[in-house]
C-alpha positions in Angstrom: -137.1 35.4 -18.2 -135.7 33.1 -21.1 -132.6 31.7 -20.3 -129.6 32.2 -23.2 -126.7 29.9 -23.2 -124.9 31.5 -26.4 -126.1 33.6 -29.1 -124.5 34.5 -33.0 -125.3 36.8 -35.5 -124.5 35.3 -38.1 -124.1 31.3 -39.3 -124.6 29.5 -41.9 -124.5 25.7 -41.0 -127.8 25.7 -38.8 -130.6 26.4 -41.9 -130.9 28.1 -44.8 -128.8 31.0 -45.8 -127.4 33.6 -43.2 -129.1 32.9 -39.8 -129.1 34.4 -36.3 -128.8 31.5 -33.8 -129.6 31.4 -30.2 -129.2 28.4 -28.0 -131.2 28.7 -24.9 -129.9 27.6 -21.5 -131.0 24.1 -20.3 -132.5 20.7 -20.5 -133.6 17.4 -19.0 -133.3 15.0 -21.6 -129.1 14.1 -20.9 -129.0 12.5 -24.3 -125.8 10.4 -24.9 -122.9 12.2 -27.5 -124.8 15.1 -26.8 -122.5 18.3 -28.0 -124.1 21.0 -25.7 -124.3 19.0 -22.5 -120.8 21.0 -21.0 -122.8 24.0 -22.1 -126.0 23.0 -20.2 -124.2 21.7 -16.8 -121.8 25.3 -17.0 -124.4 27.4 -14.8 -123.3 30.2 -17.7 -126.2 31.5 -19.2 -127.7 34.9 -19.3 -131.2 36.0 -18.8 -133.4 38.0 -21.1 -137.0 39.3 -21.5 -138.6 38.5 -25.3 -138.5 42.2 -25.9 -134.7 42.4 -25.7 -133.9 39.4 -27.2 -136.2 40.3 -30.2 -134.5 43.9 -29.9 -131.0 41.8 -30.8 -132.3 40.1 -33.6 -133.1 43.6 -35.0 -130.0 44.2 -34.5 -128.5 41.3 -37.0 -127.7 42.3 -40.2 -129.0 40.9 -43.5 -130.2 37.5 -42.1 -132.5 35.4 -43.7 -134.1 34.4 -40.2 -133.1 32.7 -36.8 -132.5 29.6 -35.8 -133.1 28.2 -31.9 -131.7 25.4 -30.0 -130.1 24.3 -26.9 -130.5 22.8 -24.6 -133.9 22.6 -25.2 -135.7 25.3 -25.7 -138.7 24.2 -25.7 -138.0 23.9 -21.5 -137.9 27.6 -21.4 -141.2 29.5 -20.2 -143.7 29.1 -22.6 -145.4 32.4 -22.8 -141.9 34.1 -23.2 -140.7 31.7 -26.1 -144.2 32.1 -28.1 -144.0 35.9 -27.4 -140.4 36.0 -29.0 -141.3 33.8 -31.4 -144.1 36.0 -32.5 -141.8 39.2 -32.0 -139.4 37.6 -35.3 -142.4 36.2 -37.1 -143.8 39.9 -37.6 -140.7 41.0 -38.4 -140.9 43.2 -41.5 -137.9 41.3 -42.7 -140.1 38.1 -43.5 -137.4 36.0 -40.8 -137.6 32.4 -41.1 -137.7 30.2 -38.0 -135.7 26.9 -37.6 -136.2 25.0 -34.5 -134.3 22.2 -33.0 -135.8 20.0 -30.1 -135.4 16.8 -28.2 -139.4 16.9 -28.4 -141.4 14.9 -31.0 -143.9 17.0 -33.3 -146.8 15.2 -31.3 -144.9 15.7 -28.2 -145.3 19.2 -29.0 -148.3 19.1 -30.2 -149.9 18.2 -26.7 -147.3 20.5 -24.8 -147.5 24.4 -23.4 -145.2 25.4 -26.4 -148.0 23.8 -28.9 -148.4 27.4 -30.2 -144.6 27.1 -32.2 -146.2 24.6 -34.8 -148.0 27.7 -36.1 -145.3 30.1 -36.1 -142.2 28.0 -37.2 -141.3 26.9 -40.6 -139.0 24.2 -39.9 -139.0 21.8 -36.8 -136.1 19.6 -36.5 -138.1 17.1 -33.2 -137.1 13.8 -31.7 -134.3 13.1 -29.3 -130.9 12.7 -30.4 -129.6 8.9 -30.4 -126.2 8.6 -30.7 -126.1 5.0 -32.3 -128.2 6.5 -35.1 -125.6 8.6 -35.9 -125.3 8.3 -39.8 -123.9 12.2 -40.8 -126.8 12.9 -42.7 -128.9 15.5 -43.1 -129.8 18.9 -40.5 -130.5 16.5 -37.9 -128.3 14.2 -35.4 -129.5 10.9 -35.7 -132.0 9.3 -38.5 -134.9 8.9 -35.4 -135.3 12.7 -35.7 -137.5 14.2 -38.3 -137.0 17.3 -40.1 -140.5 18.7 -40.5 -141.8 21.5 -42.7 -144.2 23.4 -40.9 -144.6 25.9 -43.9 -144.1 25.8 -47.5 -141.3 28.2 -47.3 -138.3 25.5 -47.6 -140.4 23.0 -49.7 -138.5 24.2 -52.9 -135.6 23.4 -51.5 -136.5 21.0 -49.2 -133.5 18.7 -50.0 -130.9 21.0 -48.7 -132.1 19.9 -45.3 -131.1 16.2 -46.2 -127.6 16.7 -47.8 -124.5 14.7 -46.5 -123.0 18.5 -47.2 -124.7 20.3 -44.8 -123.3 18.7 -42.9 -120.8 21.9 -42.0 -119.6 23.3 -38.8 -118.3 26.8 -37.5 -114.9 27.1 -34.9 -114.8 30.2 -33.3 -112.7 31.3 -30.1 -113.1 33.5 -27.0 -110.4 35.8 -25.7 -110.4 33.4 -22.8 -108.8 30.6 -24.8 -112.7 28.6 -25.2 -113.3 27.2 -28.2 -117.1 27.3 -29.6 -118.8 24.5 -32.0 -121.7 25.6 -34.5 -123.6 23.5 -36.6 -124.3 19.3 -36.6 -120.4 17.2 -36.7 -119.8 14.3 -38.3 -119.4 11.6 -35.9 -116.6 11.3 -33.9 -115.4 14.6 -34.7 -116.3 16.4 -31.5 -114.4 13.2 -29.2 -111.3 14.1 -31.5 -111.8 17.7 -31.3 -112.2 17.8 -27.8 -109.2 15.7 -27.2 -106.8 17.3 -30.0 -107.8 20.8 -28.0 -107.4 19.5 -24.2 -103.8 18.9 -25.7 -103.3 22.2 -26.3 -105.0 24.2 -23.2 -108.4 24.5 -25.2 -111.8 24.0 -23.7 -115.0 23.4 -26.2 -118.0 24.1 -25.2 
């Protein structure tokens, strides 16, 4: 079963145009600054088969494709994550697929999830520093790459390298729990986190 931390149907800071974004549950890589390590230490996650998580992406509206991330979700069970992955690429939509990882390309590339690099169009690989920080770009930290897998996004290629998209989306439970998408600019989630706390706010 893949494991689902937090799903949306529609964003627009994580990739091109309107995307469906799922951040699986998990990972080992406990990178410093990290913004989803409350998320991954929570124990809150629900489970899914690739069917139904593919039957949910049906389900999204006039998206232009998804977007994954975590975690990591290349830690989630191989044959399940290619088998989804698969599920959105034949999509008669023509989805797009973004993916963020703590993995390098040849990290991947020698892995059990190898099979993404021919079904993505856009890996975003590399763990995230937080000294390399510089709020540019649709990555965290200028060590990561952002890595065209297909032509797809090569005419617009510098979108993915603007200080602009640099964008986030708030959003908020009924349980008072505040919920972050996209990259911040440095220092914002500290503040953000602090500025809440004051007011009886959790992020995660």
């Amino acid at each position: 079963m893949l494991k689902i931390a937090r799903k949306t149907e529609c964003c627009k800071v994580l990739g091109p145009g309107n995307r469906a974004v799922i951040w699986f549950y998990g990972c080992s890589r406990n990178c410093d600054g990290c913004i989803a390590k409350s998320m991954n230490l929570s124990e809150d996650y629900a489970e899914s088969t690739p069917e139904d998580l593919y039957k949910w992406v049906l389900s999204c509206d006039k998206i232009e494709g998804i977007s994954i991330s975590g975690g990591e979700p290349l830690e989630q069970n191989s044959n399940e994550l290619i088998d989804f992955l698969r599920k959105v690429k034949s999509d008669s939509r023509g989805l797009s697929i973004v993916i963020f990882s703590g993995f390098t390309y040849k990290e991947i590339e020698k892995g059990p999830c190898k099979e993404v690099l021919e079904i993505a169009d856009v890996l975003v690989d590399g763990t995230y520093k937080k000294e390399l920080n510089d709020d540019t770009g649709l990555r965290g930290s200028s060590n990561q790459n952002i890595i065209f897998l297909s032509d797809r996004y090569l005419p617009i290629k510098e979108y993915f390298y603007k200080k602009d998209c640099r964008n986030i989306e708030l959003g908020i439970t009924l349980d008072n729990t505040i919920t972050i998408n996209g990259i911040p600019k440095k220092g914002f989630v500290e503040k953000l986190k602090s500025d809440l706390a004051n007011e009886g706010y959790e992020l995660i």
